[in-house]
py3Dmol code that shows the C-alpha trace and the ligand (Angstrom):
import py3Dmol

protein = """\
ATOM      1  CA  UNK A   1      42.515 -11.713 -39.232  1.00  0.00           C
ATOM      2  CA  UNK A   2      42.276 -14.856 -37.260  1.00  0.00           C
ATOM      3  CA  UNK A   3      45.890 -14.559 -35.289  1.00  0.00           C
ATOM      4  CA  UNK A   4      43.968 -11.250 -34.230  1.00  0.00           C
ATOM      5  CA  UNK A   5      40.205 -12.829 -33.683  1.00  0.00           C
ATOM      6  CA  UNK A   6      42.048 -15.481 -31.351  1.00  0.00           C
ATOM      7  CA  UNK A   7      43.808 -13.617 -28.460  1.00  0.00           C
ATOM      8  CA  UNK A   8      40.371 -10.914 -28.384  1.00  0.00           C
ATOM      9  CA  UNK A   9      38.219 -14.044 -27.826  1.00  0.00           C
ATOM     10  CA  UNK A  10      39.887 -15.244 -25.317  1.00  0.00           C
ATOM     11  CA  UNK A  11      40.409 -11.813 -23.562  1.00  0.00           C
ATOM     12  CA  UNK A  12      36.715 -11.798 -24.240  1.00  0.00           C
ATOM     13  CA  UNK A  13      36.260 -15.094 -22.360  1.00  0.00           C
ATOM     14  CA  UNK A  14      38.551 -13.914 -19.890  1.00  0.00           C
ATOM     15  CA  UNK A  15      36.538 -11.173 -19.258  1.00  0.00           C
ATOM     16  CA  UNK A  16      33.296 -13.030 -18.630  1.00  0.00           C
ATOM     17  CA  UNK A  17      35.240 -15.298 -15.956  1.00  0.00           C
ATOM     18  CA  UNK A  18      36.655 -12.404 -14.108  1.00  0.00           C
ATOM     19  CA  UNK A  19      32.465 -10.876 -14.172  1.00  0.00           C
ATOM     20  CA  UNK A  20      31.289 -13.492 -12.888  1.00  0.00           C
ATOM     21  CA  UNK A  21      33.252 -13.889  -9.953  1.00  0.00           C
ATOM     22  CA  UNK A  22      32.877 -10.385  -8.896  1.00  0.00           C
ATOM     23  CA  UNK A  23      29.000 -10.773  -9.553  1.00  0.00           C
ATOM     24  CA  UNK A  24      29.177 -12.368  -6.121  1.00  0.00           C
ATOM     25  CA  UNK A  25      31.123  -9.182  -4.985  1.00  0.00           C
ATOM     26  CA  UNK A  26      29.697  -6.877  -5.697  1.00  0.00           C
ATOM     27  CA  UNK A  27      29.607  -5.375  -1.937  1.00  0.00           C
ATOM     28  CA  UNK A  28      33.074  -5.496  -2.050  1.00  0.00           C
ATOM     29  CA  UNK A  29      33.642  -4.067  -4.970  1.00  0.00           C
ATOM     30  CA  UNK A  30      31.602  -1.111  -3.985  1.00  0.00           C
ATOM     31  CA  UNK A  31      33.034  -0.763  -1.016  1.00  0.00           C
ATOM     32  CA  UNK A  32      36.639  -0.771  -2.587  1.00  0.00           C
ATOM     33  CA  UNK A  33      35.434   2.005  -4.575  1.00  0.00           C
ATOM     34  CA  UNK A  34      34.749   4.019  -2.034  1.00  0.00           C
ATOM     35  CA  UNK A  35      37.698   6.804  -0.914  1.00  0.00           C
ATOM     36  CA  UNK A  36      39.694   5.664   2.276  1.00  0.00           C
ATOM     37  CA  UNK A  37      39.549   9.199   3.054  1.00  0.00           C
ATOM     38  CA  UNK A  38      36.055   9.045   4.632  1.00  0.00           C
ATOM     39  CA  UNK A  39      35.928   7.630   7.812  1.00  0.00           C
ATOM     40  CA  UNK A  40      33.617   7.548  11.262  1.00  0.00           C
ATOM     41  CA  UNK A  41      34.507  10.992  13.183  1.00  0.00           C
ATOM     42  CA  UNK A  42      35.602   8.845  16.300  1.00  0.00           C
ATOM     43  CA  UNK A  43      32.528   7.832  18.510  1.00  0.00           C
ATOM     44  CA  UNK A  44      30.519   9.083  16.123  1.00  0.00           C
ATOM     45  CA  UNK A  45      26.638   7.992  17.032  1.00  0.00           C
ATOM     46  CA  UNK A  46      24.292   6.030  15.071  1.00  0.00           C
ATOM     47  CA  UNK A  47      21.948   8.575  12.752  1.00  0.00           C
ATOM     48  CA  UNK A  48      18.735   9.206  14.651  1.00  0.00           C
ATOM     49  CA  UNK A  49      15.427   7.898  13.753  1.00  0.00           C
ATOM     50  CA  UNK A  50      13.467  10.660  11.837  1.00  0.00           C
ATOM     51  CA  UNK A  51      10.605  11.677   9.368  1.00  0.00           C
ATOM     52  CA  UNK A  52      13.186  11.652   6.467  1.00  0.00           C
ATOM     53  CA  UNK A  53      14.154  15.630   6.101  1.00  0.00           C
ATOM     54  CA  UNK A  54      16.798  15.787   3.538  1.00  0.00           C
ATOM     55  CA  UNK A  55      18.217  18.960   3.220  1.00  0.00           C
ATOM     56  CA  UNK A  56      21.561  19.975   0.951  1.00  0.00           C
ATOM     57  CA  UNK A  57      23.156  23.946   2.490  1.00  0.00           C
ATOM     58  CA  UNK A  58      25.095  25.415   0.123  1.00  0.00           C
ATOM     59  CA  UNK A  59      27.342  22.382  -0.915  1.00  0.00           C
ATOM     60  CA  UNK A  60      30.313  22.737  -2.779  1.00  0.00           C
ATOM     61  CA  UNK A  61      32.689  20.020  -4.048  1.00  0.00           C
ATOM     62  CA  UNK A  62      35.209  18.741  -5.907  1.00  0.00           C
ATOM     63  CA  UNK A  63      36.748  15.044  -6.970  1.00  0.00           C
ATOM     64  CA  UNK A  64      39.529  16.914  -7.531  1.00  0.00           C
ATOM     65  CA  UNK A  65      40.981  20.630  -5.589  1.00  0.00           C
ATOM     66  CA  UNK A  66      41.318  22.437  -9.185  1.00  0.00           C
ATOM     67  CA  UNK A  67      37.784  21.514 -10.581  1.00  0.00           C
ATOM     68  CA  UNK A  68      34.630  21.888  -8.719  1.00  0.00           C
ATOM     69  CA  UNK A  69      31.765  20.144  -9.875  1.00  0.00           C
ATOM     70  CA  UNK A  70      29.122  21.294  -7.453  1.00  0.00           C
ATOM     71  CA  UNK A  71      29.006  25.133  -7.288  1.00  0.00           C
ATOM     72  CA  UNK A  72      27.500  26.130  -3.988  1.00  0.00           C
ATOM     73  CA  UNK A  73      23.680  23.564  -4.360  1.00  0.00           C
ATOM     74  CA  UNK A  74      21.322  24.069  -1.756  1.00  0.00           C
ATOM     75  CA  UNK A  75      18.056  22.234  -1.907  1.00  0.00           C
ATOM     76  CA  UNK A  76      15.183  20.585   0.920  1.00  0.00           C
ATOM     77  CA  UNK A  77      12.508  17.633   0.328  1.00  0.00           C
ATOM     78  CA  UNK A  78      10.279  17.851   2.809  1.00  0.00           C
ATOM     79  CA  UNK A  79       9.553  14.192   4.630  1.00  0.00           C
ATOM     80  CA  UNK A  80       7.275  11.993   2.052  1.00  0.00           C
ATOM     81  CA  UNK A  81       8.110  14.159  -0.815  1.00  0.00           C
ATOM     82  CA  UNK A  82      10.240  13.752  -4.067  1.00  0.00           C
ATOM     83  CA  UNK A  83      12.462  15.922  -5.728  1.00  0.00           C
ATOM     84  CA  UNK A  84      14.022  15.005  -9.174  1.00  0.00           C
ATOM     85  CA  UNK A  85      17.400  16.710 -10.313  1.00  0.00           C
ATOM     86  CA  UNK A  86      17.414  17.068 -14.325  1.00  0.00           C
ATOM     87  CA  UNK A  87      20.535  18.656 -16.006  1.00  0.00           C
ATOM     88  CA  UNK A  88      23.062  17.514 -18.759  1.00  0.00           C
ATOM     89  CA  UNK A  89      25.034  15.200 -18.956  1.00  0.00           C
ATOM     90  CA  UNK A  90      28.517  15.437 -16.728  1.00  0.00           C
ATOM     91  CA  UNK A  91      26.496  18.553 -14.674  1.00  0.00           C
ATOM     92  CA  UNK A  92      26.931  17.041 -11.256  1.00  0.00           C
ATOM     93  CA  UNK A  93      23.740  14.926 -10.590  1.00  0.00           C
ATOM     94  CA  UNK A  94      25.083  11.748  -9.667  1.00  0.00           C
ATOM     95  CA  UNK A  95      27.517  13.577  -8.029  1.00  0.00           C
ATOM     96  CA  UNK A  96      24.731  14.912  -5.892  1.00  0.00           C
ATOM     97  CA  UNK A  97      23.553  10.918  -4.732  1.00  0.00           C
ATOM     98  CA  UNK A  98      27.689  10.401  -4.175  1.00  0.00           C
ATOM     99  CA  UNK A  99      27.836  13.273  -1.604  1.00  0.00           C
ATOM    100  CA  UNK A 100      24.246  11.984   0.247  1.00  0.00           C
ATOM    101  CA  UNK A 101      25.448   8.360   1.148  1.00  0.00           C
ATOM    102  CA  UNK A 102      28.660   9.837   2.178  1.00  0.00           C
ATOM    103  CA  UNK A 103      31.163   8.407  -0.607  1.00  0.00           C
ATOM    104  CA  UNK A 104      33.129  11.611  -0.399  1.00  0.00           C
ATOM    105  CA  UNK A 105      32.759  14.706   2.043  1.00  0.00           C
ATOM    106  CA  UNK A 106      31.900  18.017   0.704  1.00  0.00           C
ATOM    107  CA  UNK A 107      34.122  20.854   0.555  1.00  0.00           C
ATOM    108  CA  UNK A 108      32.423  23.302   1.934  1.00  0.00           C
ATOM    109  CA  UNK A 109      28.148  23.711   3.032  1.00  0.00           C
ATOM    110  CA  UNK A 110      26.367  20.301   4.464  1.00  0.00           C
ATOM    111  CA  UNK A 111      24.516  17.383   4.073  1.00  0.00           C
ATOM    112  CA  UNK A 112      21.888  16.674   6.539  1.00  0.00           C
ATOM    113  CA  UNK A 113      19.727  13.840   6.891  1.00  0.00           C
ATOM    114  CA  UNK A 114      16.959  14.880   9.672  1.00  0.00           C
ATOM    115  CA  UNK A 115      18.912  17.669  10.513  1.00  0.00           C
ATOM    116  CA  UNK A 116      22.045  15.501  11.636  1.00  0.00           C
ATOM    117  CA  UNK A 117      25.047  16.163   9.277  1.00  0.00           C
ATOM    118  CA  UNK A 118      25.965  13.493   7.014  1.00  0.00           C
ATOM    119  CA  UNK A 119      29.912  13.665   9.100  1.00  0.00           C
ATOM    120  CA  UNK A 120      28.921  13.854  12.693  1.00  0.00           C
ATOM    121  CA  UNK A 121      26.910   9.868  12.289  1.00  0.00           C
ATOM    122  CA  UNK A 122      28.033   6.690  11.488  1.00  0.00           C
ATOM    123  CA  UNK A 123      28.503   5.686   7.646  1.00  0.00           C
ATOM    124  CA  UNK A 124      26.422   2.379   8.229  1.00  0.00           C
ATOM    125  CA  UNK A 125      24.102   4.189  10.002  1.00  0.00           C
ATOM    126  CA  UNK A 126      23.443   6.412   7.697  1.00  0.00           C
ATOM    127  CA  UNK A 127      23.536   4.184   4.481  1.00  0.00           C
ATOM    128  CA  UNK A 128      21.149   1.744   6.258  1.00  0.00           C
ATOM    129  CA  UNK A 129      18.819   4.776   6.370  1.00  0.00           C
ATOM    130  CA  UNK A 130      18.887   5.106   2.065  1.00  0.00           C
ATOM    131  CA  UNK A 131      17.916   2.574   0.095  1.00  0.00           C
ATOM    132  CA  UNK A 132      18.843   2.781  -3.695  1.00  0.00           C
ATOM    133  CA  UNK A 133      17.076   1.622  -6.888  1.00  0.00           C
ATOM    134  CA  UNK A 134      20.182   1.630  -9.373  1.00  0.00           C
ATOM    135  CA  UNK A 135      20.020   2.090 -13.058  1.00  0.00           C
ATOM    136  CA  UNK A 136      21.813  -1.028 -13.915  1.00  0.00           C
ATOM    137  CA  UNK A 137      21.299  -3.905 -11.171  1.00  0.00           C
ATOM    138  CA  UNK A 138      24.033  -6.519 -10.509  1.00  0.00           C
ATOM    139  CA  UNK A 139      22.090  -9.892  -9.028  1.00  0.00           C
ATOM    140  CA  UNK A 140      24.066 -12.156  -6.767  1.00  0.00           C
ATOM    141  CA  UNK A 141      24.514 -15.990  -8.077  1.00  0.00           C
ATOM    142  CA  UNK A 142      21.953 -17.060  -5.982  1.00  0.00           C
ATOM    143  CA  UNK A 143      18.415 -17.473  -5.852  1.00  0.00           C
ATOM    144  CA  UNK A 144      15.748 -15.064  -6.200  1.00  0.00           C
ATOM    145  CA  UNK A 145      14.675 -14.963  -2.692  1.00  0.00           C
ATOM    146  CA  UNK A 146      18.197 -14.274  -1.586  1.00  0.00           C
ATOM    147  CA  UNK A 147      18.567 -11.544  -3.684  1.00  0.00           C
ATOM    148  CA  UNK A 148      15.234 -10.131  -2.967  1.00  0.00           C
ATOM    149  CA  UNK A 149      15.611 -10.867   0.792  1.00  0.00           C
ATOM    150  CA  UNK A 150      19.148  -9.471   0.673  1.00  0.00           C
ATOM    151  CA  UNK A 151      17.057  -5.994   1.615  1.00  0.00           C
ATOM    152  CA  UNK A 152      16.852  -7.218   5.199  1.00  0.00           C
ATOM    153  CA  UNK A 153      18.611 -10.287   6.462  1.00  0.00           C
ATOM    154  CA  UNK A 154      16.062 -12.224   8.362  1.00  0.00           C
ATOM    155  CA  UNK A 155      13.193 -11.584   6.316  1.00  0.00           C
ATOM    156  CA  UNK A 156      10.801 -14.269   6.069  1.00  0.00           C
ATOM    157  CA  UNK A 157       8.837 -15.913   3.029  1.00  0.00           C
ATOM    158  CA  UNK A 158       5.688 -14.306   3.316  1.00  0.00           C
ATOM    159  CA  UNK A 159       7.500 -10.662   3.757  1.00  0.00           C
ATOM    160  CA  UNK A 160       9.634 -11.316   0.248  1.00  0.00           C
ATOM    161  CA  UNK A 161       6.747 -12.453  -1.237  1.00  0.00           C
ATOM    162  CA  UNK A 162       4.458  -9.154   0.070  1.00  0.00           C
ATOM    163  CA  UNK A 163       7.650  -7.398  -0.986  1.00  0.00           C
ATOM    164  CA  UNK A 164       7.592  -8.687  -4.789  1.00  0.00           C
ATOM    165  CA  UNK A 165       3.755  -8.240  -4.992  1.00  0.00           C
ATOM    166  CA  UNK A 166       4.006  -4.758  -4.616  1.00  0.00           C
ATOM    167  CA  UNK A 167       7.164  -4.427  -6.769  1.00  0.00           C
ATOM    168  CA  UNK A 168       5.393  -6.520  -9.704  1.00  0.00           C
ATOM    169  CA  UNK A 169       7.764  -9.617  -9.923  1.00  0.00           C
ATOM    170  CA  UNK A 170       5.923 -12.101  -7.995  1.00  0.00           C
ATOM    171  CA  UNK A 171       4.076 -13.379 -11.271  1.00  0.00           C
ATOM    172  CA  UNK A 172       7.025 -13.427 -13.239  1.00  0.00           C
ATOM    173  CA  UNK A 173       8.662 -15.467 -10.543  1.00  0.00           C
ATOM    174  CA  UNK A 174       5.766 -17.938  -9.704  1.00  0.00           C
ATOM    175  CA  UNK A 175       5.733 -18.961 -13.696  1.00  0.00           C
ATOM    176  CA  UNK A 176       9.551 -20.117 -13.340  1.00  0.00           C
ATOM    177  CA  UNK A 177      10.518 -23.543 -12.824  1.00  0.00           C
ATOM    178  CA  UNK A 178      12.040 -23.201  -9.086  1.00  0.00           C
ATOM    179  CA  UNK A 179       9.747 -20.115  -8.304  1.00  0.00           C
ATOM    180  CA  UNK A 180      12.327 -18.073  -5.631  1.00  0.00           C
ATOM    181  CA  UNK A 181      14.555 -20.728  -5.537  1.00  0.00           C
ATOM    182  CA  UNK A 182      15.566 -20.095  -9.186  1.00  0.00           C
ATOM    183  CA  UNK A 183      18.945 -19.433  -9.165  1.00  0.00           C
ATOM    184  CA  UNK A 184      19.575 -15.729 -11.427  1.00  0.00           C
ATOM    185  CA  UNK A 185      22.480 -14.189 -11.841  1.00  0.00           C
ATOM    186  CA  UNK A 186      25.986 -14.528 -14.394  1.00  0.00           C
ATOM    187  CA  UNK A 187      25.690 -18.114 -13.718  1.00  0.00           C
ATOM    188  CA  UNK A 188      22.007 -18.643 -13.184  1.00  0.00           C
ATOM    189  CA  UNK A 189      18.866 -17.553 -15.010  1.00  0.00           C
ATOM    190  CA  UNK A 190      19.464 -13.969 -17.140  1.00  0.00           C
ATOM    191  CA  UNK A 191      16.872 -11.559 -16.388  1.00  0.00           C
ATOM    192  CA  UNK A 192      15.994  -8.656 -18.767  1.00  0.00           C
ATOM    193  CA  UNK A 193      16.614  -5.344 -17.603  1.00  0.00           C
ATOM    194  CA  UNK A 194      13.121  -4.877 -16.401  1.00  0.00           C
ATOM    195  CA  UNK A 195      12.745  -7.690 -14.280  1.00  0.00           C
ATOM    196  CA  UNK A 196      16.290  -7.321 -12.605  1.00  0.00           C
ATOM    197  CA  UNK A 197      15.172  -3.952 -11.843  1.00  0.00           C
ATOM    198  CA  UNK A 198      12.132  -4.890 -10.209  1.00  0.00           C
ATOM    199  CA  UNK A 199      13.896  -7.519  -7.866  1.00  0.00           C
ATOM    200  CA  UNK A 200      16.131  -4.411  -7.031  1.00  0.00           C
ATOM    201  CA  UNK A 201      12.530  -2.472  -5.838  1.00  0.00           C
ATOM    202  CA  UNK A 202      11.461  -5.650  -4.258  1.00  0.00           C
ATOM    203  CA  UNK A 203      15.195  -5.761  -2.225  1.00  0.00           C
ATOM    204  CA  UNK A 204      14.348  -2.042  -1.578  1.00  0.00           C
ATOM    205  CA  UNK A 205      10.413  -2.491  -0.769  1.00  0.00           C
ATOM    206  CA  UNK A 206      12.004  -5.211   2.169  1.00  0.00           C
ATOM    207  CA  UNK A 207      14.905  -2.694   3.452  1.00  0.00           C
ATOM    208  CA  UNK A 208      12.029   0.161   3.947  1.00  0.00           C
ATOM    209  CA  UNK A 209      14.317   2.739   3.735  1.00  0.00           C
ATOM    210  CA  UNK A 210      13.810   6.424   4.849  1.00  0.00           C
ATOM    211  CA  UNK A 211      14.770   8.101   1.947  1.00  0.00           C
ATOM    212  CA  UNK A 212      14.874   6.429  -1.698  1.00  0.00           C
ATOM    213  CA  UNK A 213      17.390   7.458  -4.534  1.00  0.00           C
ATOM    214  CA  UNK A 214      15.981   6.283  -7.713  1.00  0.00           C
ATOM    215  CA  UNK A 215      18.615   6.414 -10.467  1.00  0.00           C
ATOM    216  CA  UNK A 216      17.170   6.171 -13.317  1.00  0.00           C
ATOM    217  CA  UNK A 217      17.995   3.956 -16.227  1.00  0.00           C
ATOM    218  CA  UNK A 218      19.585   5.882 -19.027  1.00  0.00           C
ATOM    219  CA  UNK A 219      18.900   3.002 -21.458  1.00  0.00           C
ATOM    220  CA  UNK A 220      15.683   2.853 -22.832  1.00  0.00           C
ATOM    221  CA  UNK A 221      13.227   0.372 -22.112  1.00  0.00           C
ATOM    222  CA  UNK A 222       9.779  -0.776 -24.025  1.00  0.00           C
ATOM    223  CA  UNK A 223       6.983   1.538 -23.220  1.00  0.00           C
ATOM    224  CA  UNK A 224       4.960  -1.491 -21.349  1.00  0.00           C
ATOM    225  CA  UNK A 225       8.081  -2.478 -19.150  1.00  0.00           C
ATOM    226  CA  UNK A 226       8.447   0.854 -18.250  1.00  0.00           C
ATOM    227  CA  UNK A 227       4.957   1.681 -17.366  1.00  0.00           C
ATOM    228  CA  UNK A 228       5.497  -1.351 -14.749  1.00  0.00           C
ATOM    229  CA  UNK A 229       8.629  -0.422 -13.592  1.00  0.00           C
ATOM    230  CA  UNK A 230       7.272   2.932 -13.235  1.00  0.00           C
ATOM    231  CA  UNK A 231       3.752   1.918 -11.454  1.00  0.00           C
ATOM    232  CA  UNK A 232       6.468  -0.327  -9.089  1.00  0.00           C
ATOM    233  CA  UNK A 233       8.185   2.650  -8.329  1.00  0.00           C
ATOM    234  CA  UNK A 234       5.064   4.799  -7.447  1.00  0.00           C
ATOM    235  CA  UNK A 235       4.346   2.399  -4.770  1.00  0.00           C
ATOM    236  CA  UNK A 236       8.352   2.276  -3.354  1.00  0.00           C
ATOM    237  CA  UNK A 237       8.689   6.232  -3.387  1.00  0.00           C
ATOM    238  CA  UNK A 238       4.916   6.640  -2.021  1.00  0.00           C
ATOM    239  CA  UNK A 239       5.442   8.675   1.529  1.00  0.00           C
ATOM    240  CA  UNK A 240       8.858   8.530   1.391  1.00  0.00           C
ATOM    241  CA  UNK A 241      11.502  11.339   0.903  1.00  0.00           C
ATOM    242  CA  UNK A 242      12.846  10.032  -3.094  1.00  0.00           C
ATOM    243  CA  UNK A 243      15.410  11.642  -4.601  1.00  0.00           C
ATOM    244  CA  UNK A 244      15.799  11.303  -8.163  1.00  0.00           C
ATOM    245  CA  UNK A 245      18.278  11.405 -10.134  1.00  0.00           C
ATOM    246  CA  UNK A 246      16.731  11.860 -14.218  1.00  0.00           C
ATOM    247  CA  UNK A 247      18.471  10.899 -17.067  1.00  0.00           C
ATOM    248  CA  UNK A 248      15.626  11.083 -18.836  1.00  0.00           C
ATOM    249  CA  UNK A 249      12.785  13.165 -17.923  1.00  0.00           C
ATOM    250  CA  UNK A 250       9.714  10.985 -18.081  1.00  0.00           C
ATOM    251  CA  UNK A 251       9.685  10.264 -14.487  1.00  0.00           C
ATOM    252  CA  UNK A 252      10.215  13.791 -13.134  1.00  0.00           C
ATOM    253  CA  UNK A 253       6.747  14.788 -14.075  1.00  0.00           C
ATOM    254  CA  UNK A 254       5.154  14.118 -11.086  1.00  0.00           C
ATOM    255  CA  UNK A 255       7.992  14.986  -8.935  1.00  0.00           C
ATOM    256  CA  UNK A 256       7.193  17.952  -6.116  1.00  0.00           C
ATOM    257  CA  UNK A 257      10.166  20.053  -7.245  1.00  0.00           C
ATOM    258  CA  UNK A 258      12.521  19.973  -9.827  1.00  0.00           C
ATOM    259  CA  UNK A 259      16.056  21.175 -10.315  1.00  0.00           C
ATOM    260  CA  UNK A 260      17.661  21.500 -13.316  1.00  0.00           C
ATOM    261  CA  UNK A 261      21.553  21.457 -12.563  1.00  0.00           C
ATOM    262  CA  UNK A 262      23.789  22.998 -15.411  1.00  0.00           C
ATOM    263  CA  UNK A 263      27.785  23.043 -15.072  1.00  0.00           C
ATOM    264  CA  UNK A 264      27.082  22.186 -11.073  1.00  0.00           C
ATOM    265  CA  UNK A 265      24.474  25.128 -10.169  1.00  0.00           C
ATOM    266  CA  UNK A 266      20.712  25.254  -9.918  1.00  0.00           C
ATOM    267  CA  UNK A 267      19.681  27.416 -12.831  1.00  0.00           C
ATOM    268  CA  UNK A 268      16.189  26.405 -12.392  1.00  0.00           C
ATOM    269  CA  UNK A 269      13.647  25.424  -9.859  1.00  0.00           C
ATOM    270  CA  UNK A 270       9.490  24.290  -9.763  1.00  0.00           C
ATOM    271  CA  UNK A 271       7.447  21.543 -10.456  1.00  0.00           C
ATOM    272  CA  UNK A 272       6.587  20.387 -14.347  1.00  0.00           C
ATOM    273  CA  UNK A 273       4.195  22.632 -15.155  1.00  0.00           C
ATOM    274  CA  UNK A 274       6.130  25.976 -13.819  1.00  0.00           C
ATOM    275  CA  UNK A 275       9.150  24.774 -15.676  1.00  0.00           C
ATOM    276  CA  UNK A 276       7.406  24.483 -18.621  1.00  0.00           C
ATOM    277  CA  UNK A 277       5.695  28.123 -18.381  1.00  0.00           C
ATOM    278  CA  UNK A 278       8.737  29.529 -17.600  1.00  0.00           C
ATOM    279  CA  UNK A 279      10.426  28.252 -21.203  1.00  0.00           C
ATOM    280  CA  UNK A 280      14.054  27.830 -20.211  1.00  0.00           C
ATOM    281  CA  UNK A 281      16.420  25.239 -20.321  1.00  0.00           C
ATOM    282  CA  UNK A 282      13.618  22.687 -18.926  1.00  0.00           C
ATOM    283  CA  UNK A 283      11.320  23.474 -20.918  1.00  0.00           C
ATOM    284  CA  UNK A 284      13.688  23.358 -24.327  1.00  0.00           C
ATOM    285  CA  UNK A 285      14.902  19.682 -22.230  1.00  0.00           C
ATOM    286  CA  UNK A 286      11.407  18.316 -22.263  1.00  0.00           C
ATOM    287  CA  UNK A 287      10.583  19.451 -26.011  1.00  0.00           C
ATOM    288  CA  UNK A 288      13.353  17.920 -27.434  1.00  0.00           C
ATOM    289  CA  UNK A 289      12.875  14.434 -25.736  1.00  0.00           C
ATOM    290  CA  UNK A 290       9.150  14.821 -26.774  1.00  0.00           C
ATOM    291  CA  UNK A 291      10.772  14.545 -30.132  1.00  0.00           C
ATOM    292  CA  UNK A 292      12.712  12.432 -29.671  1.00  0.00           C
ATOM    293  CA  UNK A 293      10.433   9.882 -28.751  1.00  0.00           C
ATOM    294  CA  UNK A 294       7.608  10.932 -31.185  1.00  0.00           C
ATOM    295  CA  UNK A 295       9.936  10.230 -34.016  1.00  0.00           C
ATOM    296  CA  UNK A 296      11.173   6.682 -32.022  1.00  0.00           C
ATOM    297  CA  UNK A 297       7.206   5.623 -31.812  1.00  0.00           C
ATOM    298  CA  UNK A 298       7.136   6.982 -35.979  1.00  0.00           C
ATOM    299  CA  UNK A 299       9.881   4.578 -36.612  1.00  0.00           C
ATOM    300  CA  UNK A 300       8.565   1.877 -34.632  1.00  0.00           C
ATOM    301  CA  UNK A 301       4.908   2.384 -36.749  1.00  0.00           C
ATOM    302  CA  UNK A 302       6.707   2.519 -40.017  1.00  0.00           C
ATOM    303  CA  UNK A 303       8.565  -0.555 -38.962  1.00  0.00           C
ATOM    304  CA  UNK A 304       5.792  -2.478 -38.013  1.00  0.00           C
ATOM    305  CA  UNK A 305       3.877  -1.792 -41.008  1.00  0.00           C
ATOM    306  CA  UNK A 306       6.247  -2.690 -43.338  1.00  0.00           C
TER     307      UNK A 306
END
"""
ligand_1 = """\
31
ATP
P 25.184 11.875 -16.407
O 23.818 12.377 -16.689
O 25.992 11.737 -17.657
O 25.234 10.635 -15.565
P 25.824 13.566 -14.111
O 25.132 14.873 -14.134
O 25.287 12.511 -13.222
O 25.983 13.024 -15.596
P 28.246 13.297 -12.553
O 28.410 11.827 -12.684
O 27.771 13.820 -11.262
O 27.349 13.868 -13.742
O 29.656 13.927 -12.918
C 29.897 15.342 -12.846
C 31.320 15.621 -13.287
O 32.234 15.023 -12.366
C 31.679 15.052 -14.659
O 32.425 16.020 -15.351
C 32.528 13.850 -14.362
O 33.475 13.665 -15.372
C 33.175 14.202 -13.046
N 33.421 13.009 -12.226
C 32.502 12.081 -11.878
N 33.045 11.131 -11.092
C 34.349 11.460 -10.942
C 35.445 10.888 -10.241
N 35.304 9.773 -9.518
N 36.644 11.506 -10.325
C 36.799 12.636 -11.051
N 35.795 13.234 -11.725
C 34.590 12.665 -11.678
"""
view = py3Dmol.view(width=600, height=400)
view.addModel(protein, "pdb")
view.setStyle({"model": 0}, {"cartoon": {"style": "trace"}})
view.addModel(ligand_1, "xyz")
view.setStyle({"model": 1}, {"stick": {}})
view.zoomTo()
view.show()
């Protein structure tokens, strides 16, 4: 057992080395992920400033030609409003965030951002316009402020610190040692998953994006840490065009419209409490992870009485 517990620990250290190096590149590596295939339609201009329409006409597409994943979606949020896309897993919802900042071009139908096709404008343009709360964050190995600040360059103390008031982080960061000049990160301070995501809606609080995409964290976090996360990401999404994409379906409540997506086509459409009257798919969705989490909290009771 031990000839085979050696060479997997040091893979396993291996492995550590290699993710903390590309912590710090994590731009890059993003970047390298994205298809060569999409490029600047030459002298393409900069996207024009705008409320923050967001509209998706008939879209259709495919990651590869012989299976499409997005059947024909078509869908509008209104400047200021949200609009949360429920659906299975594998039914095409992160797909949907892929198509809006431009990773891949759709096959056929559009993408327009204030009426200006996601194509005819400039891909930095464009993804300067979106900011992006991500379900799993990746800090830089550097300090708080930088990675917090890191939503726009220049940004001065009293801005980051405004920034991670109204995310909820600046009391968490004034009770460590170096306040936001504690270095976080692989190599740096660990942060749980709530409070790395709550630098990432400070970072997105600074950039003051047009529209949001919240993806939301499939994992499960305590009740309290996500009623903060949640009351952070009230303030973030408040007047401004959020998209979200639910893996769980305790944040779509409030939401203006839902879709459910199933196998890459809008089966349903409404806000909570039509989806719920109407006793389809959603509905059967929401009673399920009711549940779900009623026997989690049971557990958790029995547990703690014990
Ligand atoms: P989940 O809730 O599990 O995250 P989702 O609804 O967000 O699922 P997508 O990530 O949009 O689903 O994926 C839709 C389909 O596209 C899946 O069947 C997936 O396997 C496929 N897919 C996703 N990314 C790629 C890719 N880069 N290349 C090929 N197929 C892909």
């Amino acid at each position: 057992l031990i000839q085979l517990y050696m060479p997997l620990n040091i893979l396993g250290f291996a492995y550590r080395e290699i993710k903390q190096g590309l912590t710090d590149m994590e731009e890059m590596f993003r970047l390298m992920r994205q298809p060569r295939e999409v490029e600047d339609a030459p002298g393409a201009p900069a996207l024009r400033p705008g409320p923050g329409e967001l509209v998706f006409e008939d879209v259709r597409f495919g990651y590869r030609p012989d299976r499409e994943i997005l059947k024909g979606v078509s869908f509008r949020v209104p400047p200021g409003r949200t609009l949360a896309i429920v659906g299975p897993t594998g039914a095409g919802k992160s797909t949907i965030s892929r198509l809006l900042f431009r990773f891949y071009d759709v096959t056929d139908g559009a993408v327009l951002v204030d009426g200006q096709d996601v194509r005819d404008v400039t891909q930095s343009s464009l993804r300067s316009a979106i900011g992006v709360v991500p379900q799993d964050t990746v800090l830089f190995n550097d300090t708080i402020r930088y990675n917090i600040a890191y939503g726009r360059p220049g940004a001065t103390d009293e801005e980051v610190v405004a920034a991670a008031k109204l995310a909820q982080v600046h009391d968490f960061v004034e009770r460590l040692p170096d306040g936001y000049r504690t270095m976080v990160g692989e190599r740096g301070l660990k942060l749980s998953g709530g409070e790395k995501q709550r630098v990432a809606i400070a970072r997105t609080i600074l950039k003051d994006p047009r529209i949001l995409v919240l993806d939301e964290a499939t994992s499960a976090l305590d009740t309290r840490t996500e009623q903060e996360i949640q009351a952070a990401l009230n303030r973030v999404s408040a007047n401004r065009t959020t998209l979200v994409i639910a893996h769980r379906l305790s944040t779509v409540v409030d939401a203006d419209e839902i879709i459910v997506l199933q196998d890459g086509t809008v089966v349903e459409r409404g806000n909570h409490g039509a989806l719920i009257g109407q006793g389809g798919l959603y509905a059967g969705m929401w009673q399920r992870q009711a549940q779900a989490v009623a026997a989690a909290e049971a557990a958790a009771a029995a547990q703690a009485a014990a």
